[in-house]
mmCIF file of the N, C-alpha and C atoms, coordinates in Angstrom:
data_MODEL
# 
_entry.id   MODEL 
# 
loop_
_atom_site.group_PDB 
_atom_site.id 
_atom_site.type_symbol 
_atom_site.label_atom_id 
_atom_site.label_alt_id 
_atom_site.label_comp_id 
_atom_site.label_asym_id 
_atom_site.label_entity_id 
_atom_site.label_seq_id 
_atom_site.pdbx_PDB_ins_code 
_atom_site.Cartn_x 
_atom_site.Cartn_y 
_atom_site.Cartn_z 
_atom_site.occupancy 
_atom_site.B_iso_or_equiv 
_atom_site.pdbx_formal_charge 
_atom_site.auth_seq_id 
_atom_site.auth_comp_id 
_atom_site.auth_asym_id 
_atom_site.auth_atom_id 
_atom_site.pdbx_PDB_model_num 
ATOM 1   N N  . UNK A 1 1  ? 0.847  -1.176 0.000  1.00 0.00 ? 1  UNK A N  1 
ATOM 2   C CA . UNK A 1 1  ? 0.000  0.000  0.000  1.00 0.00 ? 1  UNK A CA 1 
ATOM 3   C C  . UNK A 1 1  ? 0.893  1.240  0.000  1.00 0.00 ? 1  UNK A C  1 
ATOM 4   N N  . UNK A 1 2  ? 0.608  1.998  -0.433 1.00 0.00 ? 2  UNK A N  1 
ATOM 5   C CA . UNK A 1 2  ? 1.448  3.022  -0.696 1.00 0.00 ? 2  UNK A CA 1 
ATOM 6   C C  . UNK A 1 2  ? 0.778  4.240  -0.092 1.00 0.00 ? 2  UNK A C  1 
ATOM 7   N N  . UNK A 1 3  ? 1.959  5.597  0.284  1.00 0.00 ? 3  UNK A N  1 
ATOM 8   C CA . UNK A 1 3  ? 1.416  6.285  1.893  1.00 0.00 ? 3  UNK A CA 1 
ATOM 9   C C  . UNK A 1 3  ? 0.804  6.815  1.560  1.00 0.00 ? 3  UNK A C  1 
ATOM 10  N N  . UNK A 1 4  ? 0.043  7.074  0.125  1.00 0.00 ? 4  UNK A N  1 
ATOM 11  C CA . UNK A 1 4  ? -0.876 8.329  -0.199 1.00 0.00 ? 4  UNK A CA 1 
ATOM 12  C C  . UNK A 1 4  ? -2.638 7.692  0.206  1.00 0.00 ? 4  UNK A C  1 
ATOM 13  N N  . UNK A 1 5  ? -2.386 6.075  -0.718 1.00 0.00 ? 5  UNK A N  1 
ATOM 14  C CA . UNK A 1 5  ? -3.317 5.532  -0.277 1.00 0.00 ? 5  UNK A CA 1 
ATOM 15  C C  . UNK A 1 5  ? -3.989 4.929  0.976  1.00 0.00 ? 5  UNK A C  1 
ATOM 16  N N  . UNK A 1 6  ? -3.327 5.510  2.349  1.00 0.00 ? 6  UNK A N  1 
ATOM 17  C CA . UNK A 1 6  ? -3.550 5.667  3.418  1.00 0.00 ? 6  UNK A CA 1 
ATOM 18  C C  . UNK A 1 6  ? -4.142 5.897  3.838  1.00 0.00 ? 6  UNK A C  1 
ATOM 19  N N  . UNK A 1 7  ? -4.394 7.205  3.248  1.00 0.00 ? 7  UNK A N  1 
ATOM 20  C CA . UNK A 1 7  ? -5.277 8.299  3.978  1.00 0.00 ? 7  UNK A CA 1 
ATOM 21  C C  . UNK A 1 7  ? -5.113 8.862  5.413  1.00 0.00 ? 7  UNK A C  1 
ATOM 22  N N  . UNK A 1 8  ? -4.078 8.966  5.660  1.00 0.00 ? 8  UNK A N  1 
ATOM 23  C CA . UNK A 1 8  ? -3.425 9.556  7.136  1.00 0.00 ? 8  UNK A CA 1 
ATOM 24  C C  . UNK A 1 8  ? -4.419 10.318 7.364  1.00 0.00 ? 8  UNK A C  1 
ATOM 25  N N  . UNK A 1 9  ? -4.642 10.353 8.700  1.00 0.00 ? 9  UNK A N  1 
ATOM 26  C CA . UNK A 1 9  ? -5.723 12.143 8.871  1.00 0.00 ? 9  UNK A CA 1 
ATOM 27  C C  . UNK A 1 9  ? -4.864 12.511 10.319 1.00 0.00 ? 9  UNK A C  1 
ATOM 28  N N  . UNK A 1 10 ? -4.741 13.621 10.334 1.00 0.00 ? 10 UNK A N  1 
ATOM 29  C CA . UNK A 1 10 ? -4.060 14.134 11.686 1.00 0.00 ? 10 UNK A CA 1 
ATOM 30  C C  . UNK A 1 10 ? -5.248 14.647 12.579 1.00 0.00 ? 10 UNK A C  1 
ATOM 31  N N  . UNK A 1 11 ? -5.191 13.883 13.621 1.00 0.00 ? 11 UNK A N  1 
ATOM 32  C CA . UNK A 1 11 ? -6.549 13.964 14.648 1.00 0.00 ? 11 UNK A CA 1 
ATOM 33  C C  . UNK A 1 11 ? -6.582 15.248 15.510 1.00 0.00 ? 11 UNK A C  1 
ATOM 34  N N  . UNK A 1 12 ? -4.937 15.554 15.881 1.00 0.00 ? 12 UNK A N  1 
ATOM 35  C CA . UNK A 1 12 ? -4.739 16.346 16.989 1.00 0.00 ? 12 UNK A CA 1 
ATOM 36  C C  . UNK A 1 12 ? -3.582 17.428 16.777 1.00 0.00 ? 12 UNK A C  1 
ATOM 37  N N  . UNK A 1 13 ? -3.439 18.633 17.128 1.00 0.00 ? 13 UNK A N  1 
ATOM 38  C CA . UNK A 1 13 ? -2.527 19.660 16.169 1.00 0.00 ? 13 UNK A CA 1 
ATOM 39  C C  . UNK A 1 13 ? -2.631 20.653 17.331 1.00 0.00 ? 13 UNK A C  1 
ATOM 40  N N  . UNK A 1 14 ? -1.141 20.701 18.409 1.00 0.00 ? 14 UNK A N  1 
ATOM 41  C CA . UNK A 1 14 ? -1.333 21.513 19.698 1.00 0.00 ? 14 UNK A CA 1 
ATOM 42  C C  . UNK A 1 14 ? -0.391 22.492 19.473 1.00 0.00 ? 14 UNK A C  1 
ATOM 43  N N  . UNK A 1 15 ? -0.530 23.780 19.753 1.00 0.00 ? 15 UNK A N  1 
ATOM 44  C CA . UNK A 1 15 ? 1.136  24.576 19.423 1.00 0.00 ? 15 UNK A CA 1 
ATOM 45  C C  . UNK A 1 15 ? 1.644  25.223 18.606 1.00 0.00 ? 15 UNK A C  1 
ATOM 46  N N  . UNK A 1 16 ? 0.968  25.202 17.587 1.00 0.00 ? 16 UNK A N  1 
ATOM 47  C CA . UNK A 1 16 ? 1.531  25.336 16.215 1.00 0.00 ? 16 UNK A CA 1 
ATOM 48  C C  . UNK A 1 16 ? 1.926  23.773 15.677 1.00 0.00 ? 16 UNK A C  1 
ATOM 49  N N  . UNK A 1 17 ? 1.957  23.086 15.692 1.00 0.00 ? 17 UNK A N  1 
ATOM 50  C CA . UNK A 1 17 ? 2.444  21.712 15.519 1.00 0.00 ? 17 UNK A CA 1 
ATOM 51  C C  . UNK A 1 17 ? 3.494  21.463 16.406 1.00 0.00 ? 17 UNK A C  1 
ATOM 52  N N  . UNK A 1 18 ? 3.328  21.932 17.441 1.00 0.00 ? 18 UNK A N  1 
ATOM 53  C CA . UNK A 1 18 ? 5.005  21.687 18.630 1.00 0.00 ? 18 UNK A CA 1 
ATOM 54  C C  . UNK A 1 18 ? 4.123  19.925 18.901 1.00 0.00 ? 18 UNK A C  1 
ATOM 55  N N  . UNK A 1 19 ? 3.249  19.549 18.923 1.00 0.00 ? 19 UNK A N  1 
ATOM 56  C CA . UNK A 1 19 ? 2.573  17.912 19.115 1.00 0.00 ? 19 UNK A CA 1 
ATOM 57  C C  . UNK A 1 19 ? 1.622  17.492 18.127 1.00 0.00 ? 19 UNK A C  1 
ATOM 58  N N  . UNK A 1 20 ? 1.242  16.627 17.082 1.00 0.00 ? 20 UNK A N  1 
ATOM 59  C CA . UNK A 1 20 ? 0.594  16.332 16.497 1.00 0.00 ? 20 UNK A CA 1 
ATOM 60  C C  . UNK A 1 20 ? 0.128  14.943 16.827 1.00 0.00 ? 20 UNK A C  1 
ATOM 61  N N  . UNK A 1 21 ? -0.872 14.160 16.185 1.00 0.00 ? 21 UNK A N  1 
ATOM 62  C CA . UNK A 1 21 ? -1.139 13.111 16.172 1.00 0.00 ? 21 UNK A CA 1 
ATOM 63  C C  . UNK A 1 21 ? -1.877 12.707 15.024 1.00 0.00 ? 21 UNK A C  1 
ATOM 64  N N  . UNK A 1 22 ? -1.645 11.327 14.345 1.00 0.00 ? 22 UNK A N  1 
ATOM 65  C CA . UNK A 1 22 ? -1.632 10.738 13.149 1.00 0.00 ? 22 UNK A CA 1 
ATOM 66  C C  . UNK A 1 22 ? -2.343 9.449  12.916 1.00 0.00 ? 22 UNK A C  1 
ATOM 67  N N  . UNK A 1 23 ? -3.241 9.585  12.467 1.00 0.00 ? 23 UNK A N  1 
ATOM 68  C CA . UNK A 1 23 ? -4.049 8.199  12.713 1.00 0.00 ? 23 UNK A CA 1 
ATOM 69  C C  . UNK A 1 23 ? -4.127 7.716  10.690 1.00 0.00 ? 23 UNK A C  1 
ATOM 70  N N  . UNK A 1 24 ? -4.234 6.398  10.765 1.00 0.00 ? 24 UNK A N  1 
ATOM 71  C CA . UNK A 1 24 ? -4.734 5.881  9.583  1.00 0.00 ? 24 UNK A CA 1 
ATOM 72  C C  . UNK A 1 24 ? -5.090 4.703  9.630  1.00 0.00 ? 24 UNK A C  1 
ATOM 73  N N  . UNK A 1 25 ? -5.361 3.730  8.739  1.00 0.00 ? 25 UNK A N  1 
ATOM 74  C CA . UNK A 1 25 ? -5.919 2.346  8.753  1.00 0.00 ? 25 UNK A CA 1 
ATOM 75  C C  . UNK A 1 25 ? -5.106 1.397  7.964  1.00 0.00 ? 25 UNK A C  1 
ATOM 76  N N  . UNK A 1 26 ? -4.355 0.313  8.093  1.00 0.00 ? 26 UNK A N  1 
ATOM 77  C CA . UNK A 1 26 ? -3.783 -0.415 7.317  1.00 0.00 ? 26 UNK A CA 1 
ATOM 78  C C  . UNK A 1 26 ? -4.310 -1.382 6.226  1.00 0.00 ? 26 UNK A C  1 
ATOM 79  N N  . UNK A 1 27 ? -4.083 -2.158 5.236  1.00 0.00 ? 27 UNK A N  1 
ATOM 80  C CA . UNK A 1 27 ? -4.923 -3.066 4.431  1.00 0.00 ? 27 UNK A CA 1 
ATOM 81  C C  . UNK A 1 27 ? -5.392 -4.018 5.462  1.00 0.00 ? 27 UNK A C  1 
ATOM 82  N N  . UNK A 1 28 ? -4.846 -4.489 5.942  1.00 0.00 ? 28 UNK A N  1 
ATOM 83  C CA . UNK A 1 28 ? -5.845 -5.429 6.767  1.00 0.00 ? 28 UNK A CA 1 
ATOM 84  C C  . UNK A 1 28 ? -6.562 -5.120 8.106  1.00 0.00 ? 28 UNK A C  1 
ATOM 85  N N  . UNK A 1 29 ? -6.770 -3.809 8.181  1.00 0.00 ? 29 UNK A N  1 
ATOM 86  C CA . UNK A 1 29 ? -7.779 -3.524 8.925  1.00 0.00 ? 29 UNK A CA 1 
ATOM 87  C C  . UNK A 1 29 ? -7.043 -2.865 10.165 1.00 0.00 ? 29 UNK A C  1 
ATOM 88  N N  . UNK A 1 30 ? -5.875 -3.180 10.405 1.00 0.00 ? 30 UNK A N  1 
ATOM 89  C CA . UNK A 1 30 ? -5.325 -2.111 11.604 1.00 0.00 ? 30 UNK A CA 1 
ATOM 90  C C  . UNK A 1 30 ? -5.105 -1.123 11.732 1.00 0.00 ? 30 UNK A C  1 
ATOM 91  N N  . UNK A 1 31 ? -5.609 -0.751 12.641 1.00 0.00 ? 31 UNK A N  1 
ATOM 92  C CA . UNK A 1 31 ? -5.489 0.932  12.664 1.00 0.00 ? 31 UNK A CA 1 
ATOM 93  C C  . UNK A 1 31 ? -4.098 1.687  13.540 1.00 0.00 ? 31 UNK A C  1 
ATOM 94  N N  . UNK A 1 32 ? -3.903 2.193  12.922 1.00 0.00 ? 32 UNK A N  1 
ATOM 95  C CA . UNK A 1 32 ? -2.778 3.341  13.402 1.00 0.00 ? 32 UNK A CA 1 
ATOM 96  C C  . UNK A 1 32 ? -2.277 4.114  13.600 1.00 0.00 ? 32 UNK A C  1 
ATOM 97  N N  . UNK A 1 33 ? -1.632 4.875  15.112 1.00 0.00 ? 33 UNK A N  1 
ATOM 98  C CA . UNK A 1 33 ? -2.369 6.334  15.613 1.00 0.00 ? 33 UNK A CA 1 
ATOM 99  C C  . UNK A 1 33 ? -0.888 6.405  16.117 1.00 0.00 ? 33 UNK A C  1 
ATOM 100 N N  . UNK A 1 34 ? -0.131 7.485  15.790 1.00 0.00 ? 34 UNK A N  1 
ATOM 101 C CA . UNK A 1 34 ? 0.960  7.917  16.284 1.00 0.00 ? 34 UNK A CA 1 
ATOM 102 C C  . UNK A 1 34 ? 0.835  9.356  16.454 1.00 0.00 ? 34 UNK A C  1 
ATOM 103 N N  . UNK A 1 35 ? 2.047  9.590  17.812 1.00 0.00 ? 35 UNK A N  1 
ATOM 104 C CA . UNK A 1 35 ? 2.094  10.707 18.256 1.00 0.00 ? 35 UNK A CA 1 
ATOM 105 C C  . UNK A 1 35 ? 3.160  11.167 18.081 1.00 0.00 ? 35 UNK A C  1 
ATOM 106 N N  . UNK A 1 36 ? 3.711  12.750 17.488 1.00 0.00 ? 36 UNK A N  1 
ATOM 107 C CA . UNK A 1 36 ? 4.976  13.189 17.590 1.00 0.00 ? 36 UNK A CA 1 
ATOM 108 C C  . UNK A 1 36 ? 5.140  14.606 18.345 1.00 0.00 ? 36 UNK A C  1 
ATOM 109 N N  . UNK A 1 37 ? 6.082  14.799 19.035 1.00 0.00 ? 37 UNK A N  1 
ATOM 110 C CA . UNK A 1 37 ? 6.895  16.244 19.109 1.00 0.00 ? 37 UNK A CA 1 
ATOM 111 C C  . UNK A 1 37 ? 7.609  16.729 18.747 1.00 0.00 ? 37 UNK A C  1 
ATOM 112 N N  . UNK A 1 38 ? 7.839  18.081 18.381 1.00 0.00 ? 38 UNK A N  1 
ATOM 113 C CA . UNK A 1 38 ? 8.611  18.160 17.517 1.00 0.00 ? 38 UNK A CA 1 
ATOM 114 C C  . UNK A 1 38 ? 9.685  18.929 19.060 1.00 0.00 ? 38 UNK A C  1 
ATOM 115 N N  . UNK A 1 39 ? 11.187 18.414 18.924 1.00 0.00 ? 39 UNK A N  1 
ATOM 116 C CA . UNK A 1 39 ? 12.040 18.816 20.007 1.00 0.00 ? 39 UNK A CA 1 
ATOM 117 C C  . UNK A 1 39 ? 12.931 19.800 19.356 1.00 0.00 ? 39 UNK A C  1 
ATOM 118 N N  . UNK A 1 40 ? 13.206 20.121 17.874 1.00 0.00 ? 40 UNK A N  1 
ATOM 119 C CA . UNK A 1 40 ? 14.109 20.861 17.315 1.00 0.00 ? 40 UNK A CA 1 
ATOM 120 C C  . UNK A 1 40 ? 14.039 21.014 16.230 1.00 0.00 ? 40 UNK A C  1 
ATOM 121 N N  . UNK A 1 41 ? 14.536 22.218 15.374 1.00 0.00 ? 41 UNK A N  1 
ATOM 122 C CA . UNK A 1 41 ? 14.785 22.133 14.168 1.00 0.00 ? 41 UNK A CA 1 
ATOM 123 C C  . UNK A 1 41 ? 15.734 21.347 13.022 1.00 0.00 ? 41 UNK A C  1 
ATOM 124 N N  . UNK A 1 42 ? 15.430 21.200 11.646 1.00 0.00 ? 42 UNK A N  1 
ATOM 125 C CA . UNK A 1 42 ? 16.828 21.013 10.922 1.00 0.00 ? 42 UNK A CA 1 
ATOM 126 C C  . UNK A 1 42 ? 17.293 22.573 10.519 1.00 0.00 ? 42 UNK A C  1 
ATOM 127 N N  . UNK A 1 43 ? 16.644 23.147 10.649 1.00 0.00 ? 43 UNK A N  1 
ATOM 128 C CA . UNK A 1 43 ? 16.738 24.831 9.625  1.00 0.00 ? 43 UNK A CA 1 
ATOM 129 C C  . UNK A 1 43 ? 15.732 25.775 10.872 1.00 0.00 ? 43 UNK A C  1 
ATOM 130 N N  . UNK A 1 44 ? 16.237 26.587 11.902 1.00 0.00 ? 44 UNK A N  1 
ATOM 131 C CA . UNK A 1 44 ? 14.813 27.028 12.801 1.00 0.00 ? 44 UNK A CA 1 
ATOM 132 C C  . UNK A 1 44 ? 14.776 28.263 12.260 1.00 0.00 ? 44 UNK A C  1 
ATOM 133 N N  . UNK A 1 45 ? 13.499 29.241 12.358 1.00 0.00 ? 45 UNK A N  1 
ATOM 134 C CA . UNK A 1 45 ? 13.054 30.002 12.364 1.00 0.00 ? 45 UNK A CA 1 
ATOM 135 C C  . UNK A 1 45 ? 14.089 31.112 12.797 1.00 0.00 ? 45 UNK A C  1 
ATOM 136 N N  . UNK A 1 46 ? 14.454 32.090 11.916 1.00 0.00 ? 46 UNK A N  1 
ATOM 137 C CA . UNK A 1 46 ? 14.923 33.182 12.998 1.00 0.00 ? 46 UNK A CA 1 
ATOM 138 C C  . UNK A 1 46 ? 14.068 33.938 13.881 1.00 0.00 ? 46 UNK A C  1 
ATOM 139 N N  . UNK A 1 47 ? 13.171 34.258 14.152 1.00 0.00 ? 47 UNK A N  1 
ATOM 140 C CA . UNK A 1 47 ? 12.752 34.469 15.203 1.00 0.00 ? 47 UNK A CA 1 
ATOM 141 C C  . UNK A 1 47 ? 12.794 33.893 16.526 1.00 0.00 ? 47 UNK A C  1 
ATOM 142 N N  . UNK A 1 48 ? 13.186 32.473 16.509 1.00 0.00 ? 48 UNK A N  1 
ATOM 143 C CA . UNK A 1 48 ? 13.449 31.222 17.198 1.00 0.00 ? 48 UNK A CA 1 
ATOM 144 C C  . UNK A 1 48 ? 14.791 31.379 17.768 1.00 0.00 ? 48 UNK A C  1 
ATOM 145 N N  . UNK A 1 49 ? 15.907 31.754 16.598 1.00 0.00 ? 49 UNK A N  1 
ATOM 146 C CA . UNK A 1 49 ? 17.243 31.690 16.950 1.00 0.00 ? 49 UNK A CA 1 
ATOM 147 C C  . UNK A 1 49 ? 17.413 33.156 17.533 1.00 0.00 ? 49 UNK A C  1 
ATOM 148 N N  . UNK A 1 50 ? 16.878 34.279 17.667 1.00 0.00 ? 50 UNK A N  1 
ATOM 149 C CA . UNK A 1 50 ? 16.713 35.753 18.272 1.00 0.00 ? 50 UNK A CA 1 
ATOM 150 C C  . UNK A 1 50 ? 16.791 35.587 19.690 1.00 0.00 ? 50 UNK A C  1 
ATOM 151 N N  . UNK A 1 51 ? 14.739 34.867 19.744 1.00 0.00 ? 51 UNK A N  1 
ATOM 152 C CA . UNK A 1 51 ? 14.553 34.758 21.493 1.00 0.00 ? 51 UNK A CA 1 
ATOM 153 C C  . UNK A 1 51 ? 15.794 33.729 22.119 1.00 0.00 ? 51 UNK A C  1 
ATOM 154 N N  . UNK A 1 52 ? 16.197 32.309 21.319 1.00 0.00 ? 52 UNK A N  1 
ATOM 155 C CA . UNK A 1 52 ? 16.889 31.951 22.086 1.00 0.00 ? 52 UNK A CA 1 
ATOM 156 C C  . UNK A 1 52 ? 18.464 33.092 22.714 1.00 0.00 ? 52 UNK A C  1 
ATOM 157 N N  . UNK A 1 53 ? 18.893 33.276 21.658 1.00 0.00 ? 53 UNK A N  1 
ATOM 158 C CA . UNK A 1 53 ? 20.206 34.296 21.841 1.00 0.00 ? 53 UNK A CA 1 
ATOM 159 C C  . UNK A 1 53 ? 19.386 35.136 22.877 1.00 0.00 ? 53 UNK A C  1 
ATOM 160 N N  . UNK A 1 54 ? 18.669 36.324 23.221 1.00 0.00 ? 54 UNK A N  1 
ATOM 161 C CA . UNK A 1 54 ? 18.324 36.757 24.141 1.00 0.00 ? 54 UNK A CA 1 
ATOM 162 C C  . UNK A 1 54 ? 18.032 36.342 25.507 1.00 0.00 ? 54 UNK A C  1 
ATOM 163 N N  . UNK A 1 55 ? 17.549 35.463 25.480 1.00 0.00 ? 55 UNK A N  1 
ATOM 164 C CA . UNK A 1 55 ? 17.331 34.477 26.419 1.00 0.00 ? 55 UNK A CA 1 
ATOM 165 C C  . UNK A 1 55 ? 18.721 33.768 27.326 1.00 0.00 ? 55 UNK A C  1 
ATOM 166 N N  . UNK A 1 56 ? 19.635 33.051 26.678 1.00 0.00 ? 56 UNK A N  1 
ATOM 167 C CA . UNK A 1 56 ? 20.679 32.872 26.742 1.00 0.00 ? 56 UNK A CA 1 
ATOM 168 C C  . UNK A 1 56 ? 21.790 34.112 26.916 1.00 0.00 ? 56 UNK A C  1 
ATOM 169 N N  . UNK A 1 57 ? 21.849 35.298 26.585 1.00 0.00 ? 57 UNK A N  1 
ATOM 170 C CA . UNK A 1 57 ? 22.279 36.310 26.877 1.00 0.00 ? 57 UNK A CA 1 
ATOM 171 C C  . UNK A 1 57 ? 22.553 36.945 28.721 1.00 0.00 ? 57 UNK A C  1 
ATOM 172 N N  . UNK A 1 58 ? 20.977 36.896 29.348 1.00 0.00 ? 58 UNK A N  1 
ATOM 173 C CA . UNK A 1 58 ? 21.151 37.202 30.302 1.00 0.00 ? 58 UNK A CA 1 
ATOM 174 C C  . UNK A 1 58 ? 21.535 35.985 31.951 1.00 0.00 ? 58 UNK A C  1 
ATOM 175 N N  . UNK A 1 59 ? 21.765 35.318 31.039 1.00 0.00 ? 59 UNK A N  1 
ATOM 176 C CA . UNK A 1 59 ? 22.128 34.158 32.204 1.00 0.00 ? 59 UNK A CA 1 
ATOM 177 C C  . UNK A 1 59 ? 21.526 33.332 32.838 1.00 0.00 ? 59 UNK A C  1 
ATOM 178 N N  . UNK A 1 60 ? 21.486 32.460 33.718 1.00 0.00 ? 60 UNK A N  1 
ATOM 179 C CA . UNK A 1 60 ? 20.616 31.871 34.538 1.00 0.00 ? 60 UNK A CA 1 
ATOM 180 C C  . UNK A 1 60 ? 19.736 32.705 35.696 1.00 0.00 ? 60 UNK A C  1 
ATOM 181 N N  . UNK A 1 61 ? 18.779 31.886 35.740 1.00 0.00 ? 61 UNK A N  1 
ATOM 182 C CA . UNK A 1 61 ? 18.089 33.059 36.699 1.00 0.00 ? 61 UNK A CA 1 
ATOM 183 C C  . UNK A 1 61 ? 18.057 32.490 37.903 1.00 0.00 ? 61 UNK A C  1 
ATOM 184 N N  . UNK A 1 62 ? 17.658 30.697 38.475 1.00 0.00 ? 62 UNK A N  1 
ATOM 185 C CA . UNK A 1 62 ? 17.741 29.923 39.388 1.00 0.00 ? 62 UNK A CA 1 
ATOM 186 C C  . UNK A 1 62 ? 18.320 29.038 39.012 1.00 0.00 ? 62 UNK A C  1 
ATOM 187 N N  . UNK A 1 63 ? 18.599 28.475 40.274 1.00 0.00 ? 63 UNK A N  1 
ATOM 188 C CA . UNK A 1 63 ? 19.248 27.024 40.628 1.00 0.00 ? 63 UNK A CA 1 
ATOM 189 C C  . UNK A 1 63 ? 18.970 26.271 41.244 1.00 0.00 ? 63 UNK A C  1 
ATOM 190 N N  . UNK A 1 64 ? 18.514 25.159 40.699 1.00 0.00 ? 64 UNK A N  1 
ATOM 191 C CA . UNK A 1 64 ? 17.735 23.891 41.811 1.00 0.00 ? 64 UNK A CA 1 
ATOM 192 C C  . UNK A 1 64 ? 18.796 22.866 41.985 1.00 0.00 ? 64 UNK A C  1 
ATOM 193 N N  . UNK A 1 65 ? 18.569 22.486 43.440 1.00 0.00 ? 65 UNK A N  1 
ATOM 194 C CA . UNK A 1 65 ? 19.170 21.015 43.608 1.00 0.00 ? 65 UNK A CA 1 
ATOM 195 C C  . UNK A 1 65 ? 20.836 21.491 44.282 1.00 0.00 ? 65 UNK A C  1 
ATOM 196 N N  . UNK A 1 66 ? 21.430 20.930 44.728 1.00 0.00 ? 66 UNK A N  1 
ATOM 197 C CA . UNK A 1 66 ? 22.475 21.178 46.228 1.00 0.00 ? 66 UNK A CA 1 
ATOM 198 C C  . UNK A 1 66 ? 23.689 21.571 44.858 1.00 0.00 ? 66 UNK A C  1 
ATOM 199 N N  . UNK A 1 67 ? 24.484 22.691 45.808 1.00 0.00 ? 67 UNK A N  1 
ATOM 200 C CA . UNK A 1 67 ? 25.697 23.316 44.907 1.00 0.00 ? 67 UNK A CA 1 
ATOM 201 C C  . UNK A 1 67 ? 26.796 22.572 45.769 1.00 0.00 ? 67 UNK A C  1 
ATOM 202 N N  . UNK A 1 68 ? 27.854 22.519 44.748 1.00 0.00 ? 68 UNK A N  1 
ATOM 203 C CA . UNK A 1 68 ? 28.882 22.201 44.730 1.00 0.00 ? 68 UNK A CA 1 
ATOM 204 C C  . UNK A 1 68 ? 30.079 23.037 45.552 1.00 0.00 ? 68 UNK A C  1 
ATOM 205 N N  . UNK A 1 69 ? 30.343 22.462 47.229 1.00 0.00 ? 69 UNK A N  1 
ATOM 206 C CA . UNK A 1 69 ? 31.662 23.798 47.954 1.00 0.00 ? 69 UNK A CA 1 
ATOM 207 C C  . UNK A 1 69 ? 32.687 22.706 47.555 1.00 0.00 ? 69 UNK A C  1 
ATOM 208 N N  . UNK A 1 70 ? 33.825 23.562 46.744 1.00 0.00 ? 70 UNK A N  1 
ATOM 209 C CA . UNK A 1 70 ? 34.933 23.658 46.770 1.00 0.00 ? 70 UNK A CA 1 
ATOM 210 C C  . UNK A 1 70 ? 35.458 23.624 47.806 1.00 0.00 ? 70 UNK A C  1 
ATOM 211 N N  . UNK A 1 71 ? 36.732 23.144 48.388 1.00 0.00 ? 71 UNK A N  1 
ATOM 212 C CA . UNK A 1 71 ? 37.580 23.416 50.117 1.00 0.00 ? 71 UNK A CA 1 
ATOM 213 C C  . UNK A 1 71 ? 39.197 23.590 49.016 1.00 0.00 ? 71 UNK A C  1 
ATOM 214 N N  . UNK A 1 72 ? 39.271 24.382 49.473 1.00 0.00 ? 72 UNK A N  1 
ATOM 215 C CA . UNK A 1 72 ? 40.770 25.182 48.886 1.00 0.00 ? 72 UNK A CA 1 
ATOM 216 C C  . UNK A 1 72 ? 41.829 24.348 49.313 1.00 0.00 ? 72 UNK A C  1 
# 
């Protein structure tokens, strides 16, 4: 079967597509529903690569979880 004749339908679309979900039916009757996120670009948005640089610019803001003393 070939992927056109599928008929994929995307059920669920959160974010802009930051999560989608993908359902279709196989020839013999199984059905099949996948979920993706998307975690990164191959090529991102400059607007994307801006906020991050800004973001990253001013430093950390907190710190969770026990720091590290040095003894001289």
């Amino acid at each position: 079967m070939e992927n056109k004749e599928r008929k994929a339908k995307i059920t669920e679309w959160e974010n802009d597509g930051d999560f989608i979900q993908v359902r279709y039916t196989q020839e013999d009757g199984q059905r099949v529903e996948g979920s993706f996120y998307r975690v990164g670009w191959v090529d991102p948005p400059t607007d994307a690569i801006e906020r991050a640089r800004k973001a990253l610019s001013k430093g950390p803001s907190y710190f969770a979880g026990p720091r590290i003393r040095r003894s001289s």
